[in-house]
N, C-alpha and C positions, 0 to 999 in steps of 0.2 A: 467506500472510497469512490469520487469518481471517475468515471471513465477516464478523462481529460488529466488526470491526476497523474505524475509520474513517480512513483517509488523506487529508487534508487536499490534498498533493501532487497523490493522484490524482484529488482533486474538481476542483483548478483544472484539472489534463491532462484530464479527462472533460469539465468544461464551455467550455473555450480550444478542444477538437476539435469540439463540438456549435457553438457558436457560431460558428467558420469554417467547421466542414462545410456548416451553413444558409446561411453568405453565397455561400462557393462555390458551393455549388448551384444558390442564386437567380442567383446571376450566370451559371452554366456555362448552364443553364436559358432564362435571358432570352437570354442570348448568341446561342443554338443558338434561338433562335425569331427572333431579329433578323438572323442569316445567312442563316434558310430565307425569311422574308419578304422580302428582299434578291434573294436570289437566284430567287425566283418573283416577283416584280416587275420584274426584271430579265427575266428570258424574259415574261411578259406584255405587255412592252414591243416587243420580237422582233414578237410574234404579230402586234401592231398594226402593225407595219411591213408583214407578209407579208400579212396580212389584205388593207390596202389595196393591196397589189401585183398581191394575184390579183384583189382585184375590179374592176380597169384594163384584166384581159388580154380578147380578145374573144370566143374561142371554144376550142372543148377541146385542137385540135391547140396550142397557147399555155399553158394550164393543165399537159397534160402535158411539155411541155419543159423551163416553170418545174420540175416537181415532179421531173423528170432531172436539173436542172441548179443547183437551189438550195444556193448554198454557205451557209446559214444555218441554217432549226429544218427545212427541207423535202431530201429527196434520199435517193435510196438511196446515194448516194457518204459519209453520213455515218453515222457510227455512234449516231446518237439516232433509235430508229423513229418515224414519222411519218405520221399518215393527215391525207386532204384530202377533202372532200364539197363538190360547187359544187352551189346548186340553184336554178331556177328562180324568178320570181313566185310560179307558182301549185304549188312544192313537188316540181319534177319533176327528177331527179337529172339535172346536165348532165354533171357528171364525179366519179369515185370515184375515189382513191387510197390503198394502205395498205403499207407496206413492212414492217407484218409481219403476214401475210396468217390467221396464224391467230388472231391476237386476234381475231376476227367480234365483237365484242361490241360494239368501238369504234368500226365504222359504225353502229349502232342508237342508241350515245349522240352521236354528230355530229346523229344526226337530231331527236334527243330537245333535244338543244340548240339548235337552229334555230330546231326551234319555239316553244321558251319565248321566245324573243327577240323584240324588237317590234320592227314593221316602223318605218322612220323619219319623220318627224312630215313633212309638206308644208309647203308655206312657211307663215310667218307673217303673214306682211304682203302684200297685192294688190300686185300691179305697180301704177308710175304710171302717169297716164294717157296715152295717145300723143302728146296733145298739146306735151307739153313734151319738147321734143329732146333737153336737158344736164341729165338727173336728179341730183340729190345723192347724196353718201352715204346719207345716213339716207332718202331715197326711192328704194335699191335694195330688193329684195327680200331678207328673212331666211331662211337657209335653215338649218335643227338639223343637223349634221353625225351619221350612226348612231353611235350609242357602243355600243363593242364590249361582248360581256360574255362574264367567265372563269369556269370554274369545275373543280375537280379531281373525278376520276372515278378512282372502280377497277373493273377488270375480273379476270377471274381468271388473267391472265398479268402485269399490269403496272398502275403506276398513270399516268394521264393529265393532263395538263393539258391541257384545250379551251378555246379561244377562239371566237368568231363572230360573226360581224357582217350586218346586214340593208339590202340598197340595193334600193331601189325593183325595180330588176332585174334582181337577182341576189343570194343569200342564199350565204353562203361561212362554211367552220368547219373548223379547223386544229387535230389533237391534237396534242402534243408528249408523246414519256413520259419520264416524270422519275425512268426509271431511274438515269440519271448523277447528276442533282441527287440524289437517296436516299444513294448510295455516297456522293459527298462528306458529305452531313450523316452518315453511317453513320461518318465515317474521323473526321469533329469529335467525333463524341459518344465515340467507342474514344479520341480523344487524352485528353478531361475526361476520361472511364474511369482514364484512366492517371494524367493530373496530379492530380485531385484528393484518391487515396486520398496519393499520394504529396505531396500539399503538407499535409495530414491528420497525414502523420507527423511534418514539421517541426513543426508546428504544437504538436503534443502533445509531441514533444521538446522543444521549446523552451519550454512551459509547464512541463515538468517541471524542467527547467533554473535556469529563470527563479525558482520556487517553492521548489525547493530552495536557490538563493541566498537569497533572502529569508528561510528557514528556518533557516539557517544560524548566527544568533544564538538561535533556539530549542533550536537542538541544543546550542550552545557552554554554553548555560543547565542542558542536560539532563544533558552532561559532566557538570561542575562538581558539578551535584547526586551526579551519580552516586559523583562523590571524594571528596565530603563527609561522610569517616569522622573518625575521628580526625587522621590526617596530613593532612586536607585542609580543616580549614577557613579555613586562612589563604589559600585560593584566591580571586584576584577575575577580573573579566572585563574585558578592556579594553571602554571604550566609544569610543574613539576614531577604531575602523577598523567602527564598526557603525553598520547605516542610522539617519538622525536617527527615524524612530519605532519607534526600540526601545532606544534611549538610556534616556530615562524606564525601562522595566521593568528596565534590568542595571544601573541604580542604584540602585531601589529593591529590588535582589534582592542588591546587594555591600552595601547599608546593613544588610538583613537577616543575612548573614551574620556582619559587622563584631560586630552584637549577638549572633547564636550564637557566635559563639567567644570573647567577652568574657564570655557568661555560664558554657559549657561550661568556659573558665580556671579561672574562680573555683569554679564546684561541683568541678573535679576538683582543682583547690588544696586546699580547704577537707577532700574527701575525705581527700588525701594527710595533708595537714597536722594533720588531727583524728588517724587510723590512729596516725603517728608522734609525737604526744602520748602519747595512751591507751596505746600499746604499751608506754614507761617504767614508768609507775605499774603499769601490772597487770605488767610483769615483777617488779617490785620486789614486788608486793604476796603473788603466788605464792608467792614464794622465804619471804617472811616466813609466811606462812600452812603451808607446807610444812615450816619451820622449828618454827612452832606444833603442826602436828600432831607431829610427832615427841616434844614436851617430851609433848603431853596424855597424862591416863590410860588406858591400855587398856580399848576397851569402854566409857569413861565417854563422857555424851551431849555432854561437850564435845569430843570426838572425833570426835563424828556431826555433830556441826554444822560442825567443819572442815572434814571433808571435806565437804561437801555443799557448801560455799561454795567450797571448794579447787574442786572440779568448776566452780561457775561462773563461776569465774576464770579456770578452763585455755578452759570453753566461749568467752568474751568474749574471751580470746588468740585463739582460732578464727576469728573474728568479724572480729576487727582484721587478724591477717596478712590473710585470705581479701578484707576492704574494700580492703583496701591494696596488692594485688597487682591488684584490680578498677580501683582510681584507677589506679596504672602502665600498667593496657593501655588505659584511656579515656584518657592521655596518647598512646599510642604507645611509651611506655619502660618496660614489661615486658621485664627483660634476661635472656636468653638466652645458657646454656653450652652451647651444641650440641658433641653428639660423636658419635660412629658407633654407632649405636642398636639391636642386635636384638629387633626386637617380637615377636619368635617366643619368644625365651629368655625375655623377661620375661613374657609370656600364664602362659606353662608354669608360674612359679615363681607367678603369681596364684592360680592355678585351686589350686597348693595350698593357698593359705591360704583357700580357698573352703570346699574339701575338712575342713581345719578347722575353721574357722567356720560353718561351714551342713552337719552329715553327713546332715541327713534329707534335702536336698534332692538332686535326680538332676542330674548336671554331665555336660556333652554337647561334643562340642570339636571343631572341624576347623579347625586351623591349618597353613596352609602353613610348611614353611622355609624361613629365613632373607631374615624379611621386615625389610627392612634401612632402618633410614629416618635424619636427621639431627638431632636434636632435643634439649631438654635432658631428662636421664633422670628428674631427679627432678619437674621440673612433668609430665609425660608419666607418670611412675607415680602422680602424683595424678589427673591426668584418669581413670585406668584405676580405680585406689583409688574412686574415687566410681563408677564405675559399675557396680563389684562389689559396693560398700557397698549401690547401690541396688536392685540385682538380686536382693538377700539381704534387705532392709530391706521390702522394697515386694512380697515374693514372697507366694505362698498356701501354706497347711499342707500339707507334701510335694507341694512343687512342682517345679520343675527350670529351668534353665538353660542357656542353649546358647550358644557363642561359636564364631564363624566368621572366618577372617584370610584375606584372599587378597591381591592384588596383581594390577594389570594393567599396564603398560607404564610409566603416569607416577605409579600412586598405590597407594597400599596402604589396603585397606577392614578394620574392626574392629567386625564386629556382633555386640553383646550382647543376648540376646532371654532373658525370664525370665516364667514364668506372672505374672497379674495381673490385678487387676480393672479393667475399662473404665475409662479417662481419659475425663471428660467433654470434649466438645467445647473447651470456653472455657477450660479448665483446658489443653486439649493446646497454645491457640495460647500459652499462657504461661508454658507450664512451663519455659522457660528465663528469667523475668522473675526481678529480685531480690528476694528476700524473700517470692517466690510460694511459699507449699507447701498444694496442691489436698489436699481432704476426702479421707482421714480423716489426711492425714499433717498437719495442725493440731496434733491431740493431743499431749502428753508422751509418748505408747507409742510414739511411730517417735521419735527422734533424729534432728536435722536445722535449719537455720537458711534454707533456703531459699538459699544463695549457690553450693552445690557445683557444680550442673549450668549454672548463670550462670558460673562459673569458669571450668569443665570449657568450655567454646564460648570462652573469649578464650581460654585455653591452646592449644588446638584452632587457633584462627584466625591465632594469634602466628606457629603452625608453620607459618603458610600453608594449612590444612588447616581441615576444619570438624566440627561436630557436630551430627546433627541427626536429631532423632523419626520414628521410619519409620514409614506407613502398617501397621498390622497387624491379623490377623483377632482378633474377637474373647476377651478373655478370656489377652490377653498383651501386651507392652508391648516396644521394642524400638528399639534407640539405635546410630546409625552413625557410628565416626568413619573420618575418611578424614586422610589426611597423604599428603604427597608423597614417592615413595621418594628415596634421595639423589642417583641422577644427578640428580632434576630438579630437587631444592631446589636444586644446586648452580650450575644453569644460572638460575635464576631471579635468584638471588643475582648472576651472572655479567652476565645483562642489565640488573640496576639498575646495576651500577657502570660501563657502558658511555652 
């Protein structure tokens, strides 16, 4: 597809992916920060448990049995490494532990953590006074319980979570590494990794999908158009089994056609039906005039006037079959005697009458044999007839011509190429319009009605085959027809009746 090209389909699949990629993310995102905070709140809570455990126990031989024996965030029996720092009031290390001995970093940050912490508040409130023996509640003493405090730490083997807490006599700080917690949020974020691009896909499939459905009446509209030759415009579209807002367009698109083919009736009626008037009188008229020339005197001017009328009597016969076989294929019923055609034999006997009709010009020829095709012989030697006439009509003083026939597998090509002046642009996209004949062929000096090469394309297209103006260098002019060789007419012929 080109660039230039805009698909509709793949705007919704592009923005249905961007708008769930955003949601997923935010979600995979928030998700993956609402697990990590979960689960370090969950171990900060641990620490508070261990925090207050150790700072209960009374001296180091206690401290170290705990840090042996701790089936919880503390022990070398567990696979989460763990360092412990006990310190004094006055800051003096009562006990060190670290079970993994070469991070040195993470006793310096125990220490560092200590001391940012504040010591705990002294009571609030005086004791009562001795005198009264059954104190109250509320004339007991208030005492601020330490409140621990956490914080994550890295060092350059592992990252840390520290906790610590400060009692009057005794200051305690517990790292925990959260290697293990890492690898799990490591294994969630590799699962989104995976689900997302893959929910991404469905996603975008199923906008394509989805879009495609819905487009579905745009195409069935596009069809329709596209059959909308001749044999097709009595085509409608059901609206029946099509979404309710797109009902309104394929009525107001069968109501349109309703009128093209009510009016395309009548113009090709009208066509027919004028051709096959006219054609009477001017037969009749011929014959009498033909009749008249024969009585008149030799050489006398009433002899030059007959014939000068006689001519544009035959020219208007010209006129009328050539309209009249144009109405039959804007019907579809241009009828056709196909027989077994060699376009090779009949090239060969043209070029004679080329040969004849044009000796100054240079005739050049590479035709294959027996290029075999299915067609009627006599519209097929007029398509040919006209584009001899014009390659001799339209040529320059001792010019030449060149005709080339090959065949490939399903078609057989007929290119006539003859020197000549530049076709204007505007003139090339029209020179198969009716009644077009581009500057200088206007004039009485070429002969011509402008309908040949308008013929020469429904003839052409009747055989299933076309005709059409080929690209060429300047200072020459050059017309391709193609037809289909007869195996393939015959198969095509074989698939409609199927």
């Amino acid at each position: 597809m080109s660039m230039h090209l805009r698909s509709f389909r793949l705007r919704v699949a592009l923005l249905s992916t961007t708008l769930a990629g955003s949601a997923l993310i935010g979600f995979g995102t928030v998700s993956w920060l609402q697990i990590y905070d979960a689960k370090i709140s969950r171990l900060d809570a641990e620490l508070v448990n261990e925090l207050m455990q150790i700072s209960h126990l009374p001296d180091r031989e206690q401290w170290q049995i705990y840090a042996n024996s701790s089936p919880n965030a503390l022990g070398t029996n567990t696979k989460t490494p763990t360092a412990l720092l006990v310190l004094d009031a006055n800051g003096t290390i009562l006990y060190q532990f670290n079970s993994l001995p070469k991070d040195l970093d993470v006793n310096r940050l125990l220490i560092q953590h200590l001391q940012s912490v504040p010591l705990p508040p002294a009571f609030t409130r005086e004791p009562p006074p001795p005198a009264d023996p059954n104190p109250s509640l509320e004339q007991l003493p208030t005492v601020h319980p330490p409140i621990p405090k956490f914080v994550t730490e890295h060092t350059a083997i592992t990252t840390w979570r520290i906790g610590a807490i400060n009692f009057p006599n005794v200051r305690v700080a517990i790292a925990v590494s959260l290697q293990a917690v890492n690898q799990e949020m490591t294994a969630i974020r590799n699962i989104f990794f995976i689900l997302i691009p893959g929910e991404l896909l469905l996603v975008a499939g199923g906008a394509w999908v989805v879009s495609g459905s819905a487009l579905r009446p745009i195409r069935q509209l596009t069809g329709v158009i596209q059959q909308v030759t001749v044999k097709g415009l009595d085509q409608r579209i059901p609206s029946r089994t099509t979404d309710i807002e797109f009902v309104e367009l394929i009525q107001v698109f069968n109501q349109m056609l309703e009128r093209l083919e009510r009016s395309f009736t009548q113009a090709s009626r009208f066509s027919a039906d004028a051709a096959h008037e006219l054609k009477t009188p001017l037969t009749i008229l011929q014959g009498e005039l033909e009749r008249t020339l024969q009585q008149a005197e030799l050489g006398s001017e009433a002899q030059q006037r007959l014939s000068n009328l006689l001519d544009e009597v035959r020219r208007l016969s010209s006129i009328i079959r050539k309209l009249l076989l144009l109405s039959l294929a804007d019907a579809g019923q241009m009828s056709l005697c196909p027989v077994d055609l060699d376009l090779s034999k009949l090239l060969v006997e043209m070029l004679e009458d080329v040969d004849l009709l044009a000796p100054q010009l240079t005739v050049q020829s590479n035709i294959a044999e027996e290029l075999r095709v299915q067609g009627d012989r006599d519209l097929l030697t007029q398509v040919l007839q006209n584009l001899f006439s014009n390659a001799i009509k339209y040529n320059l003083p001792d010019g030449w011509i060149k005709i080339h026939a090959q065949q490939t597998r399903t078609t057989v090509f007929v290119t006539i190429t003859n020197a000549s002046q530049d076709i204007p642009r505007g003139d090339r996209d029209r020179i198969f319009d009716r009644f077009h004949r581009g500057d200088p062929a206007r004039t009485r000096k070429v002969e011509g009605i402008g309908l040949g090469l308008s013929l020469a394309r429904e003839i052409a297209r009747a055989h299933r085959g076309n005709l059409t103006l080929d690209a060429t260098p300047s200072g020459q002019i050059a017309f391709t027809l193609t037809l289909p060789i007869r195996q393939q007419l015959m198969q095509d012929k074989f698939s409609e009746t199927l």
